[in-house]
ZANUNU-126979 format. One record per residue (C-alpha): residue in three letters; chain; x, y, z. Coordinates in steps of 0.001 Angstrom, whole numbers. Example, Ala and Ser with C-alpha at 12.3 -4.5 7.8 and 13.67 -1.06 7.14 Angstrom:
2
<ALA A <12300 -4500 7800>>
<SER A <13670 -1060 7140>>
! end
This chain:
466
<UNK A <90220 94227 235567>>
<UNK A <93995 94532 235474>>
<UNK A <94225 92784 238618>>
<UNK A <92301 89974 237869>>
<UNK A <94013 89981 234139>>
<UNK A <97343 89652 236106>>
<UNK A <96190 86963 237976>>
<UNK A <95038 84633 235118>>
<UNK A <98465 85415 233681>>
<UNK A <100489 83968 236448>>
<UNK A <98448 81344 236713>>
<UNK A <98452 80049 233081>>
<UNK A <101985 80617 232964>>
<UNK A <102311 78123 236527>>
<UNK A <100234 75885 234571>>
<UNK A <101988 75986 231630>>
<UNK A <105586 75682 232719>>
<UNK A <105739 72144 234380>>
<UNK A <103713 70614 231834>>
<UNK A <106607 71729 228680>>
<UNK A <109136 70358 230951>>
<UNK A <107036 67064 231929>>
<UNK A <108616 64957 229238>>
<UNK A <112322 65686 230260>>
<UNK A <111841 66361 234290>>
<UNK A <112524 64067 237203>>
<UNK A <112291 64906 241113>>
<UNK A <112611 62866 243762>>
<UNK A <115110 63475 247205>>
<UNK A <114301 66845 247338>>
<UNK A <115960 67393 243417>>
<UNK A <114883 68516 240061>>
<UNK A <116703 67507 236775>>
<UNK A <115077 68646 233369>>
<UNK A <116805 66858 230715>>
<UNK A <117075 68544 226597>>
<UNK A <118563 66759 224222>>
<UNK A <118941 68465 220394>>
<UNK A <120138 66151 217174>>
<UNK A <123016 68257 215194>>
<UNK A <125101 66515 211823>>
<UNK A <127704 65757 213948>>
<UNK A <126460 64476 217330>>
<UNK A <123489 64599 219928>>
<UNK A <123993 67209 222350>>
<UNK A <122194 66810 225975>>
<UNK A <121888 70094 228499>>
<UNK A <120485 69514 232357>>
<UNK A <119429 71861 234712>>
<UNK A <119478 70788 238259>>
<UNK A <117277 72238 241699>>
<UNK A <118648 70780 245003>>
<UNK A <121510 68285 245561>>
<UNK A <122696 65241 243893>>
<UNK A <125379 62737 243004>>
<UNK A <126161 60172 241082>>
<UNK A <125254 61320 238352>>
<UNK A <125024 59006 234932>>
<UNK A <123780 59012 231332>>
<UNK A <121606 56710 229942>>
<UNK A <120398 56082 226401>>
<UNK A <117339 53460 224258>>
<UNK A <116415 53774 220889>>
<UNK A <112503 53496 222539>>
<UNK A <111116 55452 225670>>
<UNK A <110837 52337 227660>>
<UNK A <113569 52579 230537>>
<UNK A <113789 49212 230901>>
<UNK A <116313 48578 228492>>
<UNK A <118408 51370 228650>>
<UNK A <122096 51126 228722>>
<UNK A <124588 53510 230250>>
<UNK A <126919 55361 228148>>
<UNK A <128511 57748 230745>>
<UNK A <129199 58763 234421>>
<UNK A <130013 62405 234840>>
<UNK A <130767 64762 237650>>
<UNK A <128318 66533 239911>>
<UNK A <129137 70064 238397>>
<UNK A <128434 68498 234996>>
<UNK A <125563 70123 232957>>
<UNK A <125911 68845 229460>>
<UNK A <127136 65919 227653>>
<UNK A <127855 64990 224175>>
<UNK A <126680 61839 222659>>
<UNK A <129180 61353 219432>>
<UNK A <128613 57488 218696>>
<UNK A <124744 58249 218005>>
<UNK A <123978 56473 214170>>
<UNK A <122522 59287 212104>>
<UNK A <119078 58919 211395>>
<UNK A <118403 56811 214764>>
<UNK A <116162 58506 217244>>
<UNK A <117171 58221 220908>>
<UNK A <116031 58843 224617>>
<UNK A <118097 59766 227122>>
<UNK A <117743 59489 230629>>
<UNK A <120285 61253 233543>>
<UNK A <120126 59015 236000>>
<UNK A <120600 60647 240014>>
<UNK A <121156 59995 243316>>
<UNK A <119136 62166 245766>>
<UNK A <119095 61902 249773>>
<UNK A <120496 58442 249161>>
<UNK A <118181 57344 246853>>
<UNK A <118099 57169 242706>>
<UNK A <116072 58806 240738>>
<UNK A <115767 60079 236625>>
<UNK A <114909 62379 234565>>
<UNK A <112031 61769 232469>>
<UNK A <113405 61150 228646>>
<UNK A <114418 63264 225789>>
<UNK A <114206 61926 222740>>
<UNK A <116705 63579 219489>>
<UNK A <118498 62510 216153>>
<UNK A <121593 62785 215204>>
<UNK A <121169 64530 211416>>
<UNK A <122392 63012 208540>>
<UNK A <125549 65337 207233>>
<UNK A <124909 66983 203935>>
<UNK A <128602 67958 203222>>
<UNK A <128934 65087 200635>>
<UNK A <126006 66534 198555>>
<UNK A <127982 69812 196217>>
<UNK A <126176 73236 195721>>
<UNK A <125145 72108 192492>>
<UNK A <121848 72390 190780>>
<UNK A <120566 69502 188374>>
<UNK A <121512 71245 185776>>
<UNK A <125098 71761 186652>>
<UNK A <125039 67863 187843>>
<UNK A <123299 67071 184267>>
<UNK A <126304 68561 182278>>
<UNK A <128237 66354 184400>>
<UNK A <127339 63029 183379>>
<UNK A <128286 62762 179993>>
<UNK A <126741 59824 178002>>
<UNK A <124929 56616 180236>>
<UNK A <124279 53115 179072>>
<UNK A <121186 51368 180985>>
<UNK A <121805 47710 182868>>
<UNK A <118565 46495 181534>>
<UNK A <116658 43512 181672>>
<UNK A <118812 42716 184769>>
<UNK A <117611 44116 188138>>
<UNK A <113831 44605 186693>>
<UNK A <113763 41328 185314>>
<UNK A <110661 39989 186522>>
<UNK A <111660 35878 188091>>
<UNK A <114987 36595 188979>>
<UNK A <118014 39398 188122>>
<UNK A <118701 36478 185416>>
<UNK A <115192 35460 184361>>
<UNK A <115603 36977 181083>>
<UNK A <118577 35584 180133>>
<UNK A <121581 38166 181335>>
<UNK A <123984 36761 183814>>
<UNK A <124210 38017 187105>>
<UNK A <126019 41733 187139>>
<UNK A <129690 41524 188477>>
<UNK A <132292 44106 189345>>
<UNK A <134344 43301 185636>>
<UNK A <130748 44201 183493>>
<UNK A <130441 47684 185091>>
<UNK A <133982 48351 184806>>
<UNK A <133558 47491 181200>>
<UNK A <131216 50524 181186>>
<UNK A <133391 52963 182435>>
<UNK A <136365 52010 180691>>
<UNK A <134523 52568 177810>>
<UNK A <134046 56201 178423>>
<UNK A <130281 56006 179970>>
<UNK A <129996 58560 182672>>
<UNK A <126377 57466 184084>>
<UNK A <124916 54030 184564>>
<UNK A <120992 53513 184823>>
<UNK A <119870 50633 186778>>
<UNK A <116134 49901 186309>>
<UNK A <115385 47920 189653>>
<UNK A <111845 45380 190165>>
<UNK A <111110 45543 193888>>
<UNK A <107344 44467 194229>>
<UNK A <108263 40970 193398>>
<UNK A <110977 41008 196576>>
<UNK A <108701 42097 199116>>
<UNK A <105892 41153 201289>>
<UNK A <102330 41694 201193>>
<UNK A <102859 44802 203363>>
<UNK A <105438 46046 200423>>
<UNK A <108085 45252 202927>>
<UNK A <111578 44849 200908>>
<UNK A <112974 41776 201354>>
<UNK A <117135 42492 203221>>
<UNK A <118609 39888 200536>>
<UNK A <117058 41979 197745>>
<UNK A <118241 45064 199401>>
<UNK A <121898 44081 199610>>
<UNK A <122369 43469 196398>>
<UNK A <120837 46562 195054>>
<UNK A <122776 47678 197185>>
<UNK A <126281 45808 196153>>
<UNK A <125656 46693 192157>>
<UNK A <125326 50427 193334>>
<UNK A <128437 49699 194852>>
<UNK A <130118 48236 192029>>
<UNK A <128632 51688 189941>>
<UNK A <130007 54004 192630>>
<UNK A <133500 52132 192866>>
<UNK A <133900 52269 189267>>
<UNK A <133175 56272 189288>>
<UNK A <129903 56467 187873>>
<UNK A <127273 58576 188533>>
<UNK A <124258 56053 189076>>
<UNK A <120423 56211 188577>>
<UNK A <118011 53659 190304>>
<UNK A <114470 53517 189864>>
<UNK A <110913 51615 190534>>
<UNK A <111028 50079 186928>>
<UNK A <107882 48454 185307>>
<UNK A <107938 46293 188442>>
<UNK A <104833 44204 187402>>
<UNK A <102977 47383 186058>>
<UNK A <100846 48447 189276>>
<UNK A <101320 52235 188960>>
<UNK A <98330 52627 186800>>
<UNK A <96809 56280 186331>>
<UNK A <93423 55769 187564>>
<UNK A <91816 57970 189861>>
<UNK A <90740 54768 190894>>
<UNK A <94232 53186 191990>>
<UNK A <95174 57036 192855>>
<UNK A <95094 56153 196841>>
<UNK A <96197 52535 196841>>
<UNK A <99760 53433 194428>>
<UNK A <100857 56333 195786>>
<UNK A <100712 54585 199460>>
<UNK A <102743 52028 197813>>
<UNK A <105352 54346 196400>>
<UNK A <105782 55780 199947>>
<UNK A <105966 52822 201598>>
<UNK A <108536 51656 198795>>
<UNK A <110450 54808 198493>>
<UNK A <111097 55203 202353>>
<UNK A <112941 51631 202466>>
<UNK A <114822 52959 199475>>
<UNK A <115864 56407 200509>>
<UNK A <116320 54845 203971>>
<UNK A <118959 52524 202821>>
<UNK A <120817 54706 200332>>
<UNK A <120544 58326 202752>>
<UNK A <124243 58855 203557>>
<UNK A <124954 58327 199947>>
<UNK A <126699 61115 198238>>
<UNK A <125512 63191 195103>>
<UNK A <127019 60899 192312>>
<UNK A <123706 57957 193372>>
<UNK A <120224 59934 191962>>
<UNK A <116674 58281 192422>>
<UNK A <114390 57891 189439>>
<UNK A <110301 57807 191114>>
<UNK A <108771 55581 188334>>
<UNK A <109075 54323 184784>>
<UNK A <106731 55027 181461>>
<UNK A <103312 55306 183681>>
<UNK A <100633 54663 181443>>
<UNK A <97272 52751 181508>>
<UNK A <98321 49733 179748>>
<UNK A <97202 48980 176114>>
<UNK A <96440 52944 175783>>
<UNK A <98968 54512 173883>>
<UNK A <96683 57691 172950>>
<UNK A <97154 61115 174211>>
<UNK A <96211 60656 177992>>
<UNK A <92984 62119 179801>>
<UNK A <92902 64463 182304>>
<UNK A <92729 61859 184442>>
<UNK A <95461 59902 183653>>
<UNK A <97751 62427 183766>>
<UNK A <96506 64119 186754>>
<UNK A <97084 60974 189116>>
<UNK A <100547 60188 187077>>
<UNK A <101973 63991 188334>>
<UNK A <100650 62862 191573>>
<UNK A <103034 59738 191702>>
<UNK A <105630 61842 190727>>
<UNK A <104930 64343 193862>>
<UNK A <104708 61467 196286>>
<UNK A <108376 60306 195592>>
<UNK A <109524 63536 196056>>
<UNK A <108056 63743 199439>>
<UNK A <108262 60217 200496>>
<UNK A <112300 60717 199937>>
<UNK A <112427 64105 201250>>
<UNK A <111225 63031 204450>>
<UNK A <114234 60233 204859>>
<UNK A <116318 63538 205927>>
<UNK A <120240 63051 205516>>
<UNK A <121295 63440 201636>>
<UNK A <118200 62822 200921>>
<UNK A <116839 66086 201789>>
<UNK A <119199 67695 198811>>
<UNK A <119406 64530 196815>>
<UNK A <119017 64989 193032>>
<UNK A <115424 63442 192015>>
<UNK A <114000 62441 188454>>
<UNK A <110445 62726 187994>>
<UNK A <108758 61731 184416>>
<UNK A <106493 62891 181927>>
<UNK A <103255 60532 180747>>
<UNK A <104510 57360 179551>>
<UNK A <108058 59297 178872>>
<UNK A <106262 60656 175696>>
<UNK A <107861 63714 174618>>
<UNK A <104712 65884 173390>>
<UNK A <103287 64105 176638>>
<UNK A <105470 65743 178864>>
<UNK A <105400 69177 177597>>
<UNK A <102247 69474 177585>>
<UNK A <101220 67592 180814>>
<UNK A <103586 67453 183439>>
<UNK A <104047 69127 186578>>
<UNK A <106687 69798 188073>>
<UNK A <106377 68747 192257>>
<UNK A <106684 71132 194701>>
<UNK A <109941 70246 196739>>
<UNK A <111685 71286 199369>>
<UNK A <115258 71294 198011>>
<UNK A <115735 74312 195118>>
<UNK A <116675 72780 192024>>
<UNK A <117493 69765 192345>>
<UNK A <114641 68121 190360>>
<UNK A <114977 66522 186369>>
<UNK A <112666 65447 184050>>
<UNK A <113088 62399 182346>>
<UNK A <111464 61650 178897>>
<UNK A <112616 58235 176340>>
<UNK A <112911 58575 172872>>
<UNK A <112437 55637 169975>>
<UNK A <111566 57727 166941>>
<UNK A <110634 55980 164315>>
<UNK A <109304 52821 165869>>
<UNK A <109816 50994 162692>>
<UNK A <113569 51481 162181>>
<UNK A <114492 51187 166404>>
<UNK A <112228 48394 167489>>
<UNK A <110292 46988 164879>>
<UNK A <112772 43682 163766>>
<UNK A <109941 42496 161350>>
<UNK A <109759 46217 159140>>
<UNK A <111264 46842 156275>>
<UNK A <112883 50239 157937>>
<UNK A <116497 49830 157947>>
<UNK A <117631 53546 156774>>
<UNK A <117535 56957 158644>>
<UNK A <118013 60375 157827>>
<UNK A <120141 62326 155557>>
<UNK A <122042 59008 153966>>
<UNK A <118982 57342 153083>>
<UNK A <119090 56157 149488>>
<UNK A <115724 54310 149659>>
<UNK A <111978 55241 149830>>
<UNK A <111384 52136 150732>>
<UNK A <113021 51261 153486>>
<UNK A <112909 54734 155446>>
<UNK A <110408 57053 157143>>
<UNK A <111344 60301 156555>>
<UNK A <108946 62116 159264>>
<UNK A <110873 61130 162457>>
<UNK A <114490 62997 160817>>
<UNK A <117418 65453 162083>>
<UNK A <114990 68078 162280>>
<UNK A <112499 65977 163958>>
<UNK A <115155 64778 166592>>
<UNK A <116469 68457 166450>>
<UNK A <113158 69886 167497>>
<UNK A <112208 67568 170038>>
<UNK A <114934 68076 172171>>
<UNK A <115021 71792 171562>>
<UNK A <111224 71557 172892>>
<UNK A <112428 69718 176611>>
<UNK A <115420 72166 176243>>
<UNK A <112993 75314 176271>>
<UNK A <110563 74273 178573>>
<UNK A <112482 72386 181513>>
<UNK A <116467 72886 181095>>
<UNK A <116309 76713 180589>>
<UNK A <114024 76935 183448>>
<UNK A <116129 75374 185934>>
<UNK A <115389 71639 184969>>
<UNK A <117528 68776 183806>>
<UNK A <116343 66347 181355>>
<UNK A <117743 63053 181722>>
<UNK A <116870 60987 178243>>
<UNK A <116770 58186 179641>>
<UNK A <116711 55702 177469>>
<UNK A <116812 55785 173723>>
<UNK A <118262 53116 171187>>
<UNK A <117853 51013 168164>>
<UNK A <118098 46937 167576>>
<UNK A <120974 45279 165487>>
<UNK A <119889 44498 161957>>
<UNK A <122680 41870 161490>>
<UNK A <120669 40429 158562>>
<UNK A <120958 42882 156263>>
<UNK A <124721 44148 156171>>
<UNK A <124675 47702 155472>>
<UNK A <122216 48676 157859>>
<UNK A <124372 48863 160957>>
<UNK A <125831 52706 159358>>
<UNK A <122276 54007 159625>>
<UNK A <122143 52511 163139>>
<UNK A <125963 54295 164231>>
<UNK A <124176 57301 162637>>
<UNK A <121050 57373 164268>>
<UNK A <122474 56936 167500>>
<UNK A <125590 59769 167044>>
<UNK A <122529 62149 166356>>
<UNK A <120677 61097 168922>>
<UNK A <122844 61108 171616>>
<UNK A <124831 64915 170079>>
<UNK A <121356 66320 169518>>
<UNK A <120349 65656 173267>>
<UNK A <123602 66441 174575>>
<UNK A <124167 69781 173317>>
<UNK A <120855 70511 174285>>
<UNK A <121678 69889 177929>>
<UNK A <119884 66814 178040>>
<UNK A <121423 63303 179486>>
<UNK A <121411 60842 177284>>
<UNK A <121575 57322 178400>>
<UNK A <121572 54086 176106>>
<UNK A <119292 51061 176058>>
<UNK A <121060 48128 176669>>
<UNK A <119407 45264 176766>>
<UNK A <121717 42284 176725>>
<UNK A <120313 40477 174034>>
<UNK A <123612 41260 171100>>
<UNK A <122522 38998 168379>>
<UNK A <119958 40313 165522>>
<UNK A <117644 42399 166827>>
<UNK A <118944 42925 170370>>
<UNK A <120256 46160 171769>>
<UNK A <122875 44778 173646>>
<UNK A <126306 46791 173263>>
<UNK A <128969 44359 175836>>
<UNK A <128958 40710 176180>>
<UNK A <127710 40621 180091>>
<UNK A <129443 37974 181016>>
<UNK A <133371 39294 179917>>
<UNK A <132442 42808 179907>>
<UNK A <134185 43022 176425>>
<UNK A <132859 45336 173697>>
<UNK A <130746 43495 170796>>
<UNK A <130068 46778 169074>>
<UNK A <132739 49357 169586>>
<UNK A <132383 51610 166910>>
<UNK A <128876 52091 167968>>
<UNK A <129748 52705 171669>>
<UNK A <132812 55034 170933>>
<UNK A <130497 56375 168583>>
<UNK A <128086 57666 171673>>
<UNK A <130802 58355 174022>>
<UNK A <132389 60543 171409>>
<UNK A <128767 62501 170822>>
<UNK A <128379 63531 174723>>
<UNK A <131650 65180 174273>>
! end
């Protein structure tokens, strides 16, 4: 038995050994070469063994397996056993090919394909939370970049270098760009290269002016809805979506953060959401984190928002999930806050006052007060900051009552609380901006002259994230 144990030993391993080396081995002339290649942050590094004689030795490199194409990138000597491949793009894969002469003939190895790894050094040790209490107050480019028609379709002009400027000088630390991407792409979700680039170029402007910068999948026509039904069908679409993004934004540094999705919800419903709805709306939320994950580069350590149901406060702590990831702590939570409805949105109430100033019954709901605000935030606080977290509130705000005089000092209030309450409590909290700066809009800078047409309210916020 030992001798016949033996025998099927040696012969699995003679069977075994030429066919691991059978993608990177060439013979011909009475020589062997078995090519390696292995994909480091800095280069692609290529090792060679050789059995028998040969010259001329060269080597070749494709971005596909097909030799045809290949293009020489060096000659070296006989006596040569490795090479190193510096110009190699990060995230491209390669084959490589040493090309031989044997007995006076040519021959190859077979290829061997690597990548050249996307350096990391740009992303700090930091965790979200020790990014989070970096970013100080954020204002939101909205109904820009999500517009649905056109970045101008509803009625802001196009973004420029001087508006985002504007922002920083102001003292904002973080910009939010809600982006629309379905309506750029084609039927296979492919992103259109124009669209791209200038996502792209107003990311630029954001990271030239020294902000830290948030872009998303916004409304974006409202296709992410939480049916088990859809379940299949959307998250496909967020990978296919996510992977062009991620792809194009991998080498960028720490200070650019992705946001998966916005206010998922099953539109008209505005109840406390079924198991089902909030089961397939974690699940979104889990396939952005892999879909960018799997980009590699900065992307494997890149900071990543997920949200709770609809961005619904009570919805979040009691639903949400947080995805498993392959990066430690570098996930946030993002939650929006509008409390009351009938003082920040509502143009048409008669809810002009807030909190402790109020002189009228009338014209103030008293249920959504400081210790309203003041518990809310100490709720996200407890449940996601202190457990290694970030919340990003990302978006929060109230419309210009320009019509009635003195209600613009309950508006400078509400907003100072909101943004000190969420701040202190580690939480990020970023402005609605909308634009729109006459009654009832929520626009802080005119967008075309980037000049400030509130600045008490907007020193008002910077001053609270202090």
């Amino acid at each position: 038995m030992k001798s016949f144990f033996s025998s099927i030993v040696l012969l699995l391993a003679f069977c075994i050994a030429p066919f691991s080396q059978a993608q990177s081995c060439g013979s011909g002339g009475g020589a062997t070469v078995c090519l390696t290649a292995t994909g480091t942050a800095n280069n692609v590094g290529l090792s060679w063994t050789v059995s028998g004689t040969i010259s001329s030795v060269q080597v070749y490199r494709d971005t596909d397996s097909n030799p045809s194409g290949r293009v020489r990138i060096a000659t070296v000597t006989t006596s040569a056993k490795t090479y190193t491949d510096s110009t190699a793009v990060a995230g491209t894969p390669y084959w490589y090919w040493i090309k031989f002469t044997a007995a006076g003939t040519s021959y190859s190895s077979n290829a061997a394909s690597a990548t050249r790894t996307a350096s990391t050094a740009a992303m700090r040790n930091l965790t979200s939370v020790q990014v989070a209490a970096l970013m100080g107050a954020g204002w939101n480019l909205g109904n820009s970049l999500e517009a649905i028609g056109s970045e101008t379709a509803w009625g802001n002009p196009a973004t420029t270098q001087t508006m985002i400027n504007a922002v920083k000088a102001a003292g904002f630390k973080t910009i939010r760009i809600p982006v629309s991407w379905s309506q750029y792409a084609d039927a296979n979700y492919n992103i259109s290269s124009t669209w791209m680039a200038r996502v792209k170029q107003v990311v630029d402007y954001s990271k030239s002016a020294g902000l830290y910068v948030i872009i998303n999948i916004h409304w974006d026509g409202g296709w992410m809805q939480p049916k088990y039904a859809n379940q299949t069908a959307v998250n496909s679409r967020i990978t296919k979506l996510w992977t062009q993004i991620a792809n194009q934004f991998k080498n960028y540094d720490d200070y650019l953060l992705f946001a998966g999705t916005n206010e998922v919800m099953v539109d008209g419903d505005y109840g406390t959401p079924t198991t089902e709805y909030y089961t397939v709306q974690n699940s979104f939320n889990q396939t952005f984190v892999n879909a960018v994950r799997a980009t590699g580069g900065n992307n494997a350590v890149r900071h990543l928002i997920v949200q709770g149901f609809n961005t619904n406060i009570d919805h979040t702590i009691s639903f949400a999930t947080i995805p498993s990831d392959s990066a430690s702590k570098r996930l946030m939570m993002e939650v929006h806050f509008y409390d009351p409805y009938n003082f920040t949105l509502n143009e048409n109430s008669v809810i002009w006052q807030w909190g402790k100033n109020a002189t009228s019954a009338a014209n103030v709901e008293a249920w959504a007060n400081e210790a309203y605000v003041d518990a809310q935030f100490q709720r996200m606080k407890t449940k996601f900051v202190d457990n290694g977290v970030a919340v990003i509130l990302g978006e929060f705000g109230a419309i210009s009552r320009n019509n009635i005089p003195a209600a613009e000092s309950y508006r400078v209030y509400w907003n100072q609380y909101i943004t000190r309450a969420a701040y202190t409590r580690g939480l990020v909290p970023i402005y609605w901006d909308n634009g729109y700066t006459a009654n009832g809009g929520m626009g802080l800078f005119d967008r075309y002259s980037g000049n400030q047409v509130y600045p008490t309210l907007i020193s008002t916020i910077v001053n609270a994230a202090k």
